[in-house]
Biotite code that builds the C-alpha atoms (Angstrom):
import biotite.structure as struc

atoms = struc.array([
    struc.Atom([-109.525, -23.815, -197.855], chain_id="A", res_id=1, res_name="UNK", atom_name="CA", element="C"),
    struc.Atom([-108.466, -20.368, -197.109], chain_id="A", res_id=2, res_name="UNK", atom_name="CA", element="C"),
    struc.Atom([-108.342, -20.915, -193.337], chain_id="A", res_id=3, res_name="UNK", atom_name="CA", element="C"),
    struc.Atom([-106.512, -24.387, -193.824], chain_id="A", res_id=4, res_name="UNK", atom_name="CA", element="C"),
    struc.Atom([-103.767, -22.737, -195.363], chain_id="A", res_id=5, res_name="UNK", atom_name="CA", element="C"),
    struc.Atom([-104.197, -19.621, -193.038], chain_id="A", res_id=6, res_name="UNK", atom_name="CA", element="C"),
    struc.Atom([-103.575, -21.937, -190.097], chain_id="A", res_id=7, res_name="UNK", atom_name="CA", element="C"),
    struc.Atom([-100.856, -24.342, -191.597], chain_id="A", res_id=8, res_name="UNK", atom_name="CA", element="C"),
    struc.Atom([-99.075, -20.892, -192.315], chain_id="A", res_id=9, res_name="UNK", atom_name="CA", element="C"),
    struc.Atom([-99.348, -20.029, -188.306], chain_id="A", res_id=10, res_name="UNK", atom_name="CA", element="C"),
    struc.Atom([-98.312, -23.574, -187.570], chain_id="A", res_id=11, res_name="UNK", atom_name="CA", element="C"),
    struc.Atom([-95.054, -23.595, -189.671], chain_id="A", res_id=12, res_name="UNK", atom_name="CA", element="C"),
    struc.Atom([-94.378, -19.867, -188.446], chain_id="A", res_id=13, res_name="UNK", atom_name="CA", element="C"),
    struc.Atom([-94.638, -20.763, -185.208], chain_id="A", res_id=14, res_name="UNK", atom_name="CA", element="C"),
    struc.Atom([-92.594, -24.323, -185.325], chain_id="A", res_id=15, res_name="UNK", atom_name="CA", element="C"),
    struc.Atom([-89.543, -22.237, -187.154], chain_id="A", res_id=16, res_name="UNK", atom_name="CA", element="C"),
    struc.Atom([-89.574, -19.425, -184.142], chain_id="A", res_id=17, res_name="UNK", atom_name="CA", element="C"),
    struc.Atom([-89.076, -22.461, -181.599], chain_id="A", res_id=18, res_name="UNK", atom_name="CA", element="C"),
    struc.Atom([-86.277, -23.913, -183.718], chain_id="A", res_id=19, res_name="UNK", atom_name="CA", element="C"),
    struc.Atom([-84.362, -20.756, -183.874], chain_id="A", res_id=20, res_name="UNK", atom_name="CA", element="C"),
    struc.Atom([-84.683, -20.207, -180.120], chain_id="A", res_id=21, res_name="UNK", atom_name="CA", element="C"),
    struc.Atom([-83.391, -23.361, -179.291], chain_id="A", res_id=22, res_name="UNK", atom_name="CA", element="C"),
    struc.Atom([-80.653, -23.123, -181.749], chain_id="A", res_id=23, res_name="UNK", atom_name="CA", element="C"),
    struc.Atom([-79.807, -19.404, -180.157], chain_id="A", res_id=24, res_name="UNK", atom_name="CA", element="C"),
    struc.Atom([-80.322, -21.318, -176.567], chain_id="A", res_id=25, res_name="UNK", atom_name="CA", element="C"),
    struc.Atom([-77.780, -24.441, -177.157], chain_id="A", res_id=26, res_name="UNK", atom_name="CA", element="C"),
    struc.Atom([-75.260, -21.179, -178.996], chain_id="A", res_id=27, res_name="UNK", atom_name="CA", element="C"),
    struc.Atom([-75.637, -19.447, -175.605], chain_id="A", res_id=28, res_name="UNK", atom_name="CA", element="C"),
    struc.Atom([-74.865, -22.765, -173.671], chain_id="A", res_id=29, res_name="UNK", atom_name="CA", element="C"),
    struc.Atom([-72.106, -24.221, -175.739], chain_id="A", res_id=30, res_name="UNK", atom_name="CA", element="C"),
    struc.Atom([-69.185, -24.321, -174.386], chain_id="A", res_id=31, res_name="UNK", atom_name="CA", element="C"),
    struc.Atom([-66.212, -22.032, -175.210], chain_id="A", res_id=32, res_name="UNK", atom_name="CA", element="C"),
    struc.Atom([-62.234, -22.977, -174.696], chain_id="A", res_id=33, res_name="UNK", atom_name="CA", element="C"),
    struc.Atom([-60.150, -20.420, -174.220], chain_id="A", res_id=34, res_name="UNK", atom_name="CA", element="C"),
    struc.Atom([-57.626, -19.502, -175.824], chain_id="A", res_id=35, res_name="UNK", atom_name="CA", element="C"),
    struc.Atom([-59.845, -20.342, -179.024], chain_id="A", res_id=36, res_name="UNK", atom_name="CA", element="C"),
    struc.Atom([-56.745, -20.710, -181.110], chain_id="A", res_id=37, res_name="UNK", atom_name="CA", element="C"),
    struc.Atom([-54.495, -23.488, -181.345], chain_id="A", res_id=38, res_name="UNK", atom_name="CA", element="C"),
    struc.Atom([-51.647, -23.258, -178.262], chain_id="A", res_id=39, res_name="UNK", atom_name="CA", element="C"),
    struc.Atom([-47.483, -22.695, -178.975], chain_id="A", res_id=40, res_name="UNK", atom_name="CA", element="C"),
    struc.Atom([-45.928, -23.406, -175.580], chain_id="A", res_id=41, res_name="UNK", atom_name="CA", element="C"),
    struc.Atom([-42.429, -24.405, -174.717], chain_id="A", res_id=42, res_name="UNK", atom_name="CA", element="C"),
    struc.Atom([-41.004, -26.697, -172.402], chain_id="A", res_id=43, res_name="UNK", atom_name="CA", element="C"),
    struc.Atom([-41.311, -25.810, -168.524], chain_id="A", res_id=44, res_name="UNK", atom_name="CA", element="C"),
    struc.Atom([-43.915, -23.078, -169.237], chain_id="A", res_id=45, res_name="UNK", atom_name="CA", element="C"),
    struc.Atom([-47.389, -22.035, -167.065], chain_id="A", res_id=46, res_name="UNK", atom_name="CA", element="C"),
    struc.Atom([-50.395, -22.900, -168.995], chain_id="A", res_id=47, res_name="UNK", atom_name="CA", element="C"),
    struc.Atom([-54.136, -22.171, -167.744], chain_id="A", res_id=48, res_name="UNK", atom_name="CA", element="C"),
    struc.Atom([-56.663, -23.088, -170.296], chain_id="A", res_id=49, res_name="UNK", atom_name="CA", element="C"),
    struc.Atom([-60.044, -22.226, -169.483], chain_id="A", res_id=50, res_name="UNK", atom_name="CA", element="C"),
    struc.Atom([-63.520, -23.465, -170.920], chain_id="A", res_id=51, res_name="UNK", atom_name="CA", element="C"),
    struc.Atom([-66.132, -21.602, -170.530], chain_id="A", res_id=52, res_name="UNK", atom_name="CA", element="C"),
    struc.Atom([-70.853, -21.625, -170.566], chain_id="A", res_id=53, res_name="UNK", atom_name="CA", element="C"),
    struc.Atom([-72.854, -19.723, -170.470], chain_id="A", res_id=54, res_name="UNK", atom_name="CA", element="C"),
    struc.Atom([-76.621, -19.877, -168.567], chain_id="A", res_id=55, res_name="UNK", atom_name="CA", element="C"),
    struc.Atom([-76.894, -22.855, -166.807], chain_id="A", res_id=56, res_name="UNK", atom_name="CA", element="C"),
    struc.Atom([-74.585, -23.549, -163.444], chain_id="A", res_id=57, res_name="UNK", atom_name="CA", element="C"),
    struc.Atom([-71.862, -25.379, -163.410], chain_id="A", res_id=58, res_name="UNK", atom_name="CA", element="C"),
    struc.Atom([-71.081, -28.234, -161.063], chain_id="A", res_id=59, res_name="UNK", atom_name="CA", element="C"),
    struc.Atom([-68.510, -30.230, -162.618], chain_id="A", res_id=60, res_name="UNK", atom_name="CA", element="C"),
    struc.Atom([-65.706, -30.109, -164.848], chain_id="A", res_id=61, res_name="UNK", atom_name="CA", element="C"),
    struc.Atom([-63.602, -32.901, -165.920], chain_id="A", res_id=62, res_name="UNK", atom_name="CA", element="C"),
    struc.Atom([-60.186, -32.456, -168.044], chain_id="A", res_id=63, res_name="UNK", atom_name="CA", element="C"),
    struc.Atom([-58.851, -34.711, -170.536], chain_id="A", res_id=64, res_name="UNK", atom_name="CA", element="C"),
    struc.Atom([-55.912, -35.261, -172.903], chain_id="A", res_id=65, res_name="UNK", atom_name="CA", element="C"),
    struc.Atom([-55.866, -37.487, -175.915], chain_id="A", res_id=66, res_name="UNK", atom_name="CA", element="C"),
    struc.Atom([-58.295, -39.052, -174.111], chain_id="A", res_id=67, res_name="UNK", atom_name="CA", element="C"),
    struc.Atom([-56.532, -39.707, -171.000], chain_id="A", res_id=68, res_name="UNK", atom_name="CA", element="C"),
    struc.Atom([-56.987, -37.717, -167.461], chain_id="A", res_id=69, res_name="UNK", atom_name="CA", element="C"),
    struc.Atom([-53.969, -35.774, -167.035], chain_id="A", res_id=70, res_name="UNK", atom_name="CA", element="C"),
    struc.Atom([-51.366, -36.317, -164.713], chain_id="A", res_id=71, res_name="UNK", atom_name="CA", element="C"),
    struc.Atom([-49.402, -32.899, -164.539], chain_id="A", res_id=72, res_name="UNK", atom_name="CA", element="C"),
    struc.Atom([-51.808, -30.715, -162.832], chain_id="A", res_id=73, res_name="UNK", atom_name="CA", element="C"),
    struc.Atom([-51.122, -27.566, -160.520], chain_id="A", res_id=74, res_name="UNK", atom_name="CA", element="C"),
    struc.Atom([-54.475, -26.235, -159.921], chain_id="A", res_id=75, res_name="UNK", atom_name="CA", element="C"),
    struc.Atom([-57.954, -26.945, -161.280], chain_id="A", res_id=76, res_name="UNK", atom_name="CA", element="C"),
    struc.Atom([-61.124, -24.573, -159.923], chain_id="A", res_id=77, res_name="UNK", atom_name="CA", element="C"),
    struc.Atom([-64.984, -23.513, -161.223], chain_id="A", res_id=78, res_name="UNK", atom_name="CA", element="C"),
    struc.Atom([-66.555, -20.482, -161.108], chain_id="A", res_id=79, res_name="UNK", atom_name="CA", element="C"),
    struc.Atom([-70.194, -19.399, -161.360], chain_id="A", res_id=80, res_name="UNK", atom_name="CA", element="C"),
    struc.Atom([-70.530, -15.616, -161.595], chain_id="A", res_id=81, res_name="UNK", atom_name="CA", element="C"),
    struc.Atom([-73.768, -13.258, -163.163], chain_id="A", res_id=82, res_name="UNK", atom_name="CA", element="C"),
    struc.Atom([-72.227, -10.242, -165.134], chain_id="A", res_id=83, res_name="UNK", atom_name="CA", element="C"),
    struc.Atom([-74.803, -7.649, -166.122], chain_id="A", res_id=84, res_name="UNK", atom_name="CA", element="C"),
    struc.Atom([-77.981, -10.076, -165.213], chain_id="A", res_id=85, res_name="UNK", atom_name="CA", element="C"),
    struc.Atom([-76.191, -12.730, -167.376], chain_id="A", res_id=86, res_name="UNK", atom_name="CA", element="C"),
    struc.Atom([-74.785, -16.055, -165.818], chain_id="A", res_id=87, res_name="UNK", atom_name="CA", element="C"),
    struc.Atom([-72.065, -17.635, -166.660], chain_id="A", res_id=88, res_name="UNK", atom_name="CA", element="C"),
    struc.Atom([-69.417, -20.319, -165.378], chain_id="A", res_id=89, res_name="UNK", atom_name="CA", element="C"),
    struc.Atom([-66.566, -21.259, -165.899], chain_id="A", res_id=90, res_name="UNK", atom_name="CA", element="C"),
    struc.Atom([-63.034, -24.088, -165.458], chain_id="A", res_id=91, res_name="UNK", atom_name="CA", element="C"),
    struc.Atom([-59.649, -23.173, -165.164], chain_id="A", res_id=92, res_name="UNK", atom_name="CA", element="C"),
    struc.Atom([-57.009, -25.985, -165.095], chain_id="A", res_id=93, res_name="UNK", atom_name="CA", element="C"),
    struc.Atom([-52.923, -24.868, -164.577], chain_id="A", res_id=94, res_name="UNK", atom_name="CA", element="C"),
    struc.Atom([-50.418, -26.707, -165.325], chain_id="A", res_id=95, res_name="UNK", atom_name="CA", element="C"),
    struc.Atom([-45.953, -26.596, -165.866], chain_id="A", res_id=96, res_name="UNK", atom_name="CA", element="C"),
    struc.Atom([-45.461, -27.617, -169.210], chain_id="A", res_id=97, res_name="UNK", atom_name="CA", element="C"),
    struc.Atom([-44.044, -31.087, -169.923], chain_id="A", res_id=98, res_name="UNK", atom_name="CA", element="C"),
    struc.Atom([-43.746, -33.368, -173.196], chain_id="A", res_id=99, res_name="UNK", atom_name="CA", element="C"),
    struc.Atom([-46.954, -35.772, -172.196], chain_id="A", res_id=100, res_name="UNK", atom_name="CA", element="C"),
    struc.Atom([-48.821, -32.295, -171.469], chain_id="A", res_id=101, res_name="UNK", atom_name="CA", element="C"),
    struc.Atom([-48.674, -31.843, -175.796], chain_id="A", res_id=102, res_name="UNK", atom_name="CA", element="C"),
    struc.Atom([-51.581, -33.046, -177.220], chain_id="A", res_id=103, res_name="UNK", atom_name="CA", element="C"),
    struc.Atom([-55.884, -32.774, -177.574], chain_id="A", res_id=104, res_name="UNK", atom_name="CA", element="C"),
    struc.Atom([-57.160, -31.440, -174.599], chain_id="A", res_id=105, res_name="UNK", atom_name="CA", element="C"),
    struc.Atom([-60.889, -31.304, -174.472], chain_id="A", res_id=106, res_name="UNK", atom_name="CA", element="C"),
    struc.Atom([-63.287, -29.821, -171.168], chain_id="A", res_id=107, res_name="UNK", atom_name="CA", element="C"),
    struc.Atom([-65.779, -31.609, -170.384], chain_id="A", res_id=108, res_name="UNK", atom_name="CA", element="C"),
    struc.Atom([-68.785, -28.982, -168.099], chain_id="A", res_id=109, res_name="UNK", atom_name="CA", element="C"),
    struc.Atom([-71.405, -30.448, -166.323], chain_id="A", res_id=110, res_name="UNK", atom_name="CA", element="C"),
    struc.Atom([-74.482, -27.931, -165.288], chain_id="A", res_id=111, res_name="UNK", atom_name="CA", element="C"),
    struc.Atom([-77.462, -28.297, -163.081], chain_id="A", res_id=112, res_name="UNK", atom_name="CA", element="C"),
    struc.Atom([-79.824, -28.330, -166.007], chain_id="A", res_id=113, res_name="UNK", atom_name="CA", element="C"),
    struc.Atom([-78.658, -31.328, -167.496], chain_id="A", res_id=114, res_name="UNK", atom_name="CA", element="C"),
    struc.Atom([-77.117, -34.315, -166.599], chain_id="A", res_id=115, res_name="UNK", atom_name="CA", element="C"),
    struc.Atom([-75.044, -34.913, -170.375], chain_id="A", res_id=116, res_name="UNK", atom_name="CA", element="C"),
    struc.Atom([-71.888, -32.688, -169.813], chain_id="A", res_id=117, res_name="UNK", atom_name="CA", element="C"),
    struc.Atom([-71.046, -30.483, -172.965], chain_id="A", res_id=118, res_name="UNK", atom_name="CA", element="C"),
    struc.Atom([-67.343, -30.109, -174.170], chain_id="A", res_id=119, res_name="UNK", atom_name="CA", element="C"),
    struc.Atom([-64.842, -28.130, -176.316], chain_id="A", res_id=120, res_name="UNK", atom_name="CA", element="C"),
    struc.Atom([-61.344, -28.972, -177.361], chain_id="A", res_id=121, res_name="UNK", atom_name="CA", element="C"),
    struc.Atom([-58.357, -27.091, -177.991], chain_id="A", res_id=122, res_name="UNK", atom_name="CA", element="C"),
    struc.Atom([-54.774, -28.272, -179.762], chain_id="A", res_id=123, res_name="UNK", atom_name="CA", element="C"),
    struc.Atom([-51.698, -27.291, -177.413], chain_id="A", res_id=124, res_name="UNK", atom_name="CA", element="C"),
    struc.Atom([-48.356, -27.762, -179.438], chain_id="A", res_id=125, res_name="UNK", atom_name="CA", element="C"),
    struc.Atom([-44.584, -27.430, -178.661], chain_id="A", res_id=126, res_name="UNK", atom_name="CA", element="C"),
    struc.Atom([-42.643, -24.748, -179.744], chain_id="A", res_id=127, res_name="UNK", atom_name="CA", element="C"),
    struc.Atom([-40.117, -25.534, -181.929], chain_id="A", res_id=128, res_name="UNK", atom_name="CA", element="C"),
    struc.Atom([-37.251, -23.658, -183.347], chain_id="A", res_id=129, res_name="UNK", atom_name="CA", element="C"),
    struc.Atom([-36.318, -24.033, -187.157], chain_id="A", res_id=130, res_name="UNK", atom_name="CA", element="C"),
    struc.Atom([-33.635, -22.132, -189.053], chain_id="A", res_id=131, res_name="UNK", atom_name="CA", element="C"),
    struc.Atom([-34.362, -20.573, -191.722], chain_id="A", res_id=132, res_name="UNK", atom_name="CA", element="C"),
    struc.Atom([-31.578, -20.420, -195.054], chain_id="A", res_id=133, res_name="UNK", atom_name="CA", element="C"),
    struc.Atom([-31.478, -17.057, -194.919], chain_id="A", res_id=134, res_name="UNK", atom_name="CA", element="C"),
    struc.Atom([-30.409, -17.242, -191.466], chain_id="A", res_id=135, res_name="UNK", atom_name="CA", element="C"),
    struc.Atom([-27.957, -20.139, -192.482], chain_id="A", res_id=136, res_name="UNK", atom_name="CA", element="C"),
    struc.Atom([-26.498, -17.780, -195.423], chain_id="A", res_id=137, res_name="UNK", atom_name="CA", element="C"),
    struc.Atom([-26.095, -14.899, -192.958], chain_id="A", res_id=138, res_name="UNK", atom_name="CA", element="C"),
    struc.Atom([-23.724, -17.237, -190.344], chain_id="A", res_id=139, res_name="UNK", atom_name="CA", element="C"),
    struc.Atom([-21.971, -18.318, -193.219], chain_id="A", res_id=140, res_name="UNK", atom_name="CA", element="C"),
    struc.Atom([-21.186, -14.929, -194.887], chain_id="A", res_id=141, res_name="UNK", atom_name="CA", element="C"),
    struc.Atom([-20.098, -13.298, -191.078], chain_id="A", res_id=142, res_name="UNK", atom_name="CA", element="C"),
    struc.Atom([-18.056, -16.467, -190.343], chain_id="A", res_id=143, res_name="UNK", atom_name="CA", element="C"),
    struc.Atom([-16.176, -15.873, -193.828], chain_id="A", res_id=144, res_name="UNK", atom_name="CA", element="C"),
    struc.Atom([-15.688, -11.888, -192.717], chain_id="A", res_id=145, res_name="UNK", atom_name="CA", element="C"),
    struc.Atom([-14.220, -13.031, -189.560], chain_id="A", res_id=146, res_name="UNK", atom_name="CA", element="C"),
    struc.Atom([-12.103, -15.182, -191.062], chain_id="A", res_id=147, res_name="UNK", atom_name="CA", element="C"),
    struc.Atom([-10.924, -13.675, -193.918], chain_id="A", res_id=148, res_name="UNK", atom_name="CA", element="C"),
    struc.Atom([-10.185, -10.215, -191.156], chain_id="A", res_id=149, res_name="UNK", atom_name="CA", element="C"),
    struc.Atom([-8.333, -12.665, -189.198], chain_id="A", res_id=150, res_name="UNK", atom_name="CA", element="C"),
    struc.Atom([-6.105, -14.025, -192.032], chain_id="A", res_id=151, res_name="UNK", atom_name="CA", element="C"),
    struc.Atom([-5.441, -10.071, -193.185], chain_id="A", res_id=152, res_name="UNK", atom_name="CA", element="C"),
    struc.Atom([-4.521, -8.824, -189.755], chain_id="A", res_id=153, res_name="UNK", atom_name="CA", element="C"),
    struc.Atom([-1.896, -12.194, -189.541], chain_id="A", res_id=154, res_name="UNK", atom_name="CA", element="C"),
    struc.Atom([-0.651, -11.008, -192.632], chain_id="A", res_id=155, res_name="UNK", atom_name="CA", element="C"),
    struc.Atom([-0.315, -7.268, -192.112], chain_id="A", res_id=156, res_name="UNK", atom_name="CA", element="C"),
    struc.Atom([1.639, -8.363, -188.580], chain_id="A", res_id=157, res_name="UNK", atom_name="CA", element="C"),
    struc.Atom([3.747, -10.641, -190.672], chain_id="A", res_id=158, res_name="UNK", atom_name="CA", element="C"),
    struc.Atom([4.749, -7.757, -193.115], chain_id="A", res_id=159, res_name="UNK", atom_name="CA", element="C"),
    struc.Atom([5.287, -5.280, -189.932], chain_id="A", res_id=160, res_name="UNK", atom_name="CA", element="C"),
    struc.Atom([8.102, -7.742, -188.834], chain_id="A", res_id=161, res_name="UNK", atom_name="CA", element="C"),
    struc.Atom([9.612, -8.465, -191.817], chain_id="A", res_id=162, res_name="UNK", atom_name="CA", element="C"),
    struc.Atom([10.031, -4.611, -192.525], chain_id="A", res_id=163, res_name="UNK", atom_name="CA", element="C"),
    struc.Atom([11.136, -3.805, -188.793], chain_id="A", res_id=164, res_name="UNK", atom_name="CA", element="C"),
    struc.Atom([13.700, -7.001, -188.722], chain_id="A", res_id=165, res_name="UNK", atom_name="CA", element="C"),
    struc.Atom([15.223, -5.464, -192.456], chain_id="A", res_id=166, res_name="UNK", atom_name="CA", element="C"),
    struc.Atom([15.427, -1.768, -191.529], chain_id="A", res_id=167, res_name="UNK", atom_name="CA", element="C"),
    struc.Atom([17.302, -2.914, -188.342], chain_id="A", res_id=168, res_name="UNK", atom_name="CA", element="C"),
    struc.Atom([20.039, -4.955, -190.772], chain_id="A", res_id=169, res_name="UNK", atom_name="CA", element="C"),
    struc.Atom([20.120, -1.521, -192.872], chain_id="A", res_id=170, res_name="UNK", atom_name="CA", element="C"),
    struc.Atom([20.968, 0.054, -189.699], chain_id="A", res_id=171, res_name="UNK", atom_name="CA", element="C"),
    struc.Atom([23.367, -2.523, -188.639], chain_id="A", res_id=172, res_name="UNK", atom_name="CA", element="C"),
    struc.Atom([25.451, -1.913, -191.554], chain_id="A", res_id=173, res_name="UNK", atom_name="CA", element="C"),
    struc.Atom([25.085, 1.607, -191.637], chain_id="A", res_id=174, res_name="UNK", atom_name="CA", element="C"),
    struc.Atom([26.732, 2.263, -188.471], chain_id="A", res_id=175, res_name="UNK", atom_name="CA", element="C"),
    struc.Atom([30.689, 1.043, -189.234], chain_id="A", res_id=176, res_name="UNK", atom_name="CA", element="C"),
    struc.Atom([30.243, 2.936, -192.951], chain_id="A", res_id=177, res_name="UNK", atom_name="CA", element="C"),
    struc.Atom([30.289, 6.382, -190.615], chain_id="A", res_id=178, res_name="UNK", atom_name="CA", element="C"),
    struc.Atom([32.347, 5.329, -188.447], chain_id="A", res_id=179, res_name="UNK", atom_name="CA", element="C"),
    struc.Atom([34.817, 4.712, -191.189], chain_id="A", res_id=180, res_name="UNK", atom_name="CA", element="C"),
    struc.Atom([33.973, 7.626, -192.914], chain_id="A", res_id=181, res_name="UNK", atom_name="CA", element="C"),
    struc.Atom([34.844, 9.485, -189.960], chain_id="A", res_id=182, res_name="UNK", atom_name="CA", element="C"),
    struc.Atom([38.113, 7.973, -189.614], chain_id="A", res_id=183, res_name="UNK", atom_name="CA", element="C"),
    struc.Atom([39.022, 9.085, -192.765], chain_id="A", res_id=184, res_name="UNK", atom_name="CA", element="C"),
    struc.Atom([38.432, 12.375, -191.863], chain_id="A", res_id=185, res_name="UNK", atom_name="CA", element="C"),
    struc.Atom([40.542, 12.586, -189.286], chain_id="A", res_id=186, res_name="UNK", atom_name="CA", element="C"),
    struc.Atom([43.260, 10.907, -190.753], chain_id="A", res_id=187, res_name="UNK", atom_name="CA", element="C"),
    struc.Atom([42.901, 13.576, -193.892], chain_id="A", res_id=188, res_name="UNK", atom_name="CA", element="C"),
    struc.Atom([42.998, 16.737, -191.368], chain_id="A", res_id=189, res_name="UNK", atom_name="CA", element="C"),
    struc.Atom([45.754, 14.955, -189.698], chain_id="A", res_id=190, res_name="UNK", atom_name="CA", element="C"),
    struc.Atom([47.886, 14.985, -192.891], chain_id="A", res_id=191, res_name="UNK", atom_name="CA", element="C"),
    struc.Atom([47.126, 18.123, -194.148], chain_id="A", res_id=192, res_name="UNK", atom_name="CA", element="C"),
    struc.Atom([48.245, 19.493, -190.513], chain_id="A", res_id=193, res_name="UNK", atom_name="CA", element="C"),
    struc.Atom([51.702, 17.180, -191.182], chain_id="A", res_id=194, res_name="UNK", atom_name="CA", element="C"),
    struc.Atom([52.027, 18.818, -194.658], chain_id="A", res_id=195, res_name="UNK", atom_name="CA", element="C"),
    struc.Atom([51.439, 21.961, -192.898], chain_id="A", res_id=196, res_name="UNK", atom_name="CA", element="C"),
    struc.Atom([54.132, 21.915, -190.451], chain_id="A", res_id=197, res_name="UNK", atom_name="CA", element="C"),
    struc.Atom([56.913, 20.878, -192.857], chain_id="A", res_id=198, res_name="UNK", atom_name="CA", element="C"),
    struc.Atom([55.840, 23.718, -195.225], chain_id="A", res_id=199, res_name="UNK", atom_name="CA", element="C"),
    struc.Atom([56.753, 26.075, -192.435], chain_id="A", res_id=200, res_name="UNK", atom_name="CA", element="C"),
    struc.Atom([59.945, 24.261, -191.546], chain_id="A", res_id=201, res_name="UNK", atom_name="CA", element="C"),
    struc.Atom([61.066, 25.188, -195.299], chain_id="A", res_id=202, res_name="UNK", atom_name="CA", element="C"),
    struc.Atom([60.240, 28.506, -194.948], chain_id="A", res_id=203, res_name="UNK", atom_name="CA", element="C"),
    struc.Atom([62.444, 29.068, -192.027], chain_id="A", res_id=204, res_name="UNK", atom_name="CA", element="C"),
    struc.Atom([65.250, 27.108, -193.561], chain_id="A", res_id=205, res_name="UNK", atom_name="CA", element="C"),
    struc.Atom([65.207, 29.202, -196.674], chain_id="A", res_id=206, res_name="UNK", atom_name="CA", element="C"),
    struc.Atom([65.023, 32.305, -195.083], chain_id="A", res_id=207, res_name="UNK", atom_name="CA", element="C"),
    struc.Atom([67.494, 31.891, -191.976], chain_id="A", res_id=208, res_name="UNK", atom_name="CA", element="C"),
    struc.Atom([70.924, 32.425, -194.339], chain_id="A", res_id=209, res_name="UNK", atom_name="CA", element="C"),
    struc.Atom([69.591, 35.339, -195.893], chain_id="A", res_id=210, res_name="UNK", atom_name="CA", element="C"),
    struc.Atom([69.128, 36.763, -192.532], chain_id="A", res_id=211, res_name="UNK", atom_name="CA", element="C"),
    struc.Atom([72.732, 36.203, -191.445], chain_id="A", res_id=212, res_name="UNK", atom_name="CA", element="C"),
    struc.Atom([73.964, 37.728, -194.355], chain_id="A", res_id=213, res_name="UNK", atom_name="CA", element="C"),
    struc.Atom([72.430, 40.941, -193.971], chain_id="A", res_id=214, res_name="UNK", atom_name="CA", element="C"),
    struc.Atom([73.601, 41.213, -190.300], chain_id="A", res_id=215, res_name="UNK", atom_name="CA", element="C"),
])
């Protein structure tokens, strides 16, 4: 009874070793697409996506996009290469970016060790721009600064004009007050020189007899 179990023991042991190898063998020879995450491209944009095996040799690689083979393709190519006694191969597909390039695009790699291809998928999206309302509350606020610095400056111009238009009427009617003032003036010294003369005229009347009688 002791050796039955003994021996069932070895069995199991031995049946769960296999599993995990093959499990770490199909890991080692699933297929990888890079980039792993999902894709942001824009419009008109290079994209190379890559899938990638390794052990077995590649011989084949087909590409696909929701389902469908795709249509917009610049350059596809496979490569087998051995890096550090490892092998490895790999699928490179380019393409320019267009609307019906947006979708599910899944590799599909076909090796020499078995005839059923294995595949990996990727999402690629399109990039697209969204405001946010902070950004919308920022235009906003410097489209009000502009505006209310435009209104301001009108109204400082405005008040520059009115103030230059009034101190030339000021001026304006300053001009004939000296002018008459000045007049004035000269008519006052001219009177006082009148006044003047005649004063001295009196003088030499008044003292001309007094003259002739002491002769």
């Amino acid at each position: 009874m002791a050796k039955a179990c003994l021996y069932l023991f070895v069995l199991i042991s031995i049946a769960s070793i296999a599993q995990c190898q093959q499990v770490d063998d199909e890991e080692e020879q699933a297929v990888t697409m890079l980039p792993t995450d999902e894709i942001v491209v824009r419009l008109d944009q290079h994209l190379m996506l890559t899938c990638r095996i390794n052990g077995p040799r590649v011989t084949r690689c087909l590409w696909e996009i929701d389902g469908a083979a795709p249509s917009n393709v610049l350059d596809m190519a496979i490569e087998n290469r051995m890096h550090q006694s490892q092998r490895y191969g790999r699928c490179h597909i380019v393409m320019k970016v267009t609307q019906r390039d947006v979708g599910l695009w899944t590799c599909y790699m076909f090796t020499d060790d078995s005839p059923i291809p294995r595949n990996a998928s990727t999402q690629v999206s399109l990039f697209h721009r969204t405001s946010s309302p902070s950004g919308l509350v920022t235009i906003i606020i410097v489209g009000l600064i502009i505006l209310f610095s435009y209104v301001g400056g009108l109204a400082l111009q405005k008040s520059c004009q009115f103030n230059n238009q009034k101190w030339k009427g000021v001026s304006k009617r300053a001009t004939p007050t000296a002018s008459t003032t000045l007049r004035s003036m000269q008519s006052q010294e001219s009177s006082q020189c009148e006044n003047s003369a005649y004063y001295d005229g009196d003088i030499e009347m008044s003292t001309s007899p007094n003259a002739a009688k002491h002769h």
